[in-house]
C-alpha positions in Angstrom: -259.0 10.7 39.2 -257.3 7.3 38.9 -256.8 4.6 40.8 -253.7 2.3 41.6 -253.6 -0.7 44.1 -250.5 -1.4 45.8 -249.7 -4.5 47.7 -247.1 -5.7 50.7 -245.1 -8.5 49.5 -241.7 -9.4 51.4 -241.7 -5.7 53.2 -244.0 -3.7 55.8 -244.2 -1.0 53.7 -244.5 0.2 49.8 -243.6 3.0 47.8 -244.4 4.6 44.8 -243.4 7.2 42.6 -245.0 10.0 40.3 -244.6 7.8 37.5 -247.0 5.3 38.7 -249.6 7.8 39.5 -249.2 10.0 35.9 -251.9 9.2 33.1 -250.1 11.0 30.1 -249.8 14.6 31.9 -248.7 17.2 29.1 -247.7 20.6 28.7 -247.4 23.3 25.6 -243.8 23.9 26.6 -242.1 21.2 28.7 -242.9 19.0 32.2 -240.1 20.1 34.5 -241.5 18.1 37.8 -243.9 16.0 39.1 -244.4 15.2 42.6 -246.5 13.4 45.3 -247.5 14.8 48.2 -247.9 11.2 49.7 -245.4 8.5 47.9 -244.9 5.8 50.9 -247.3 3.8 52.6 -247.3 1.3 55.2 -249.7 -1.2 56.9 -251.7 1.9 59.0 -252.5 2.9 55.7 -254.6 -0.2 54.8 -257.3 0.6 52.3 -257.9 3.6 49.9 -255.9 6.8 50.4 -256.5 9.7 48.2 -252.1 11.1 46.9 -252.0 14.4 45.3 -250.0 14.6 41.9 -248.6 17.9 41.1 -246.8 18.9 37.8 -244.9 22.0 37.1 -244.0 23.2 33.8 -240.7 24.9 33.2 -242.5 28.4 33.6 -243.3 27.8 37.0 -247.0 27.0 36.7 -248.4 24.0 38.5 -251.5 21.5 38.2 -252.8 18.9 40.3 -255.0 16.0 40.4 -255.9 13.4 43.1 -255.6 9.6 42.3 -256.6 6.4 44.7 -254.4 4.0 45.8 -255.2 1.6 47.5 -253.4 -0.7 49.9 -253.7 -4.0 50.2 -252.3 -6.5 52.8 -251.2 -9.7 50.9 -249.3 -11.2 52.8 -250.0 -14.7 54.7 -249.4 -14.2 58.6 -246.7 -16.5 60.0 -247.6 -19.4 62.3 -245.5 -20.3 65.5 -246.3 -22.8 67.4 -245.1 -24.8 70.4 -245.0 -28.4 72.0 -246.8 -28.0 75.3 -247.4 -30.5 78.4 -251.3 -30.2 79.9 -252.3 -31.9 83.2 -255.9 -32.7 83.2 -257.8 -32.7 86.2 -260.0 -34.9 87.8 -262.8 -34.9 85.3 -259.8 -35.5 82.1 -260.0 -32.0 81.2 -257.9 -29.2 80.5 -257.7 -26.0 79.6 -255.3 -24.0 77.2 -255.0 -20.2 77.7 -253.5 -18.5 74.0 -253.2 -15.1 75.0 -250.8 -16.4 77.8 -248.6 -17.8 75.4 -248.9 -15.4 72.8 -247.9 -12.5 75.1 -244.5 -15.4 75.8 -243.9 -15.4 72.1 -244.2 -11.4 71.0 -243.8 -9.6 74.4 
C-alpha cells in the first residue's frame, strides 16, 4: 500500500491517473493496462480514501493493490463583505444578524 495526497488548488475537484498511484508494477511478459477504480475526487471526498490499482498483463491476468490518497482542502475561503447602516436603540446598541445576510449573499 502507498499513499499519495492530493490537493484543490484553483478547481473543486482533482484527478489522478494510474501513473500517480504505480510504484514500479512489472510483469514477465508486458503491462498491457492499468486502471483505477476511483481516479476523481472532489471536496465530499475530504480526507483519506482507499483507490484500487489494477494491472493486466497482455495474457489477460490481472493484479491489484490498494493505495491512500488523501484529499486535502487548500484553498483559502473567499471573503465578501458589505457596507451596512445600524440604528441603535435607546441604550446605543445594536445588533447584527450574519446568517440574515449570508442567506442575501449565497441564496
Amino acid at each position: 500500500m502507498s499513499k499519495l495526497n492530493r490537493g484543490f488548488r484553483r478547481q473543486w475537484n482533482a484527478t489522478i491517473l494510474a501513473s500517480d498511484i504505480d510504484n514500479g508494477s512489472t510483469d514477465n511478459i508486458s503491462i498491457a493496462s492499468m486502471s483505477l477504480d476511483i481516479s476523481s475526487f472532489s471536496c465530499e471526498d475530504l480526507g483519506p480514501n482507499t483507490v484500487t490499482l489494477t494491472v493486466t498483463d497482455g495474457g489477460g491476468n490481472s493484479s491489484s493493490c490498494t493505495s491512500i490518497v488523501t484529499v486535502v482542502d487548500t484553498m483559502d475561503p473567499t471573503v465578501v463583505t458589505q457596507n451596512i447602516t445600524v440604528q441603535l436603540d435607546a441604550t446605543g446598541n445594536a445588533t447584527i444578524v450574519t446568517d440574515r445576510y449570508r442567506q442575501w449573499l449565497f441564496g
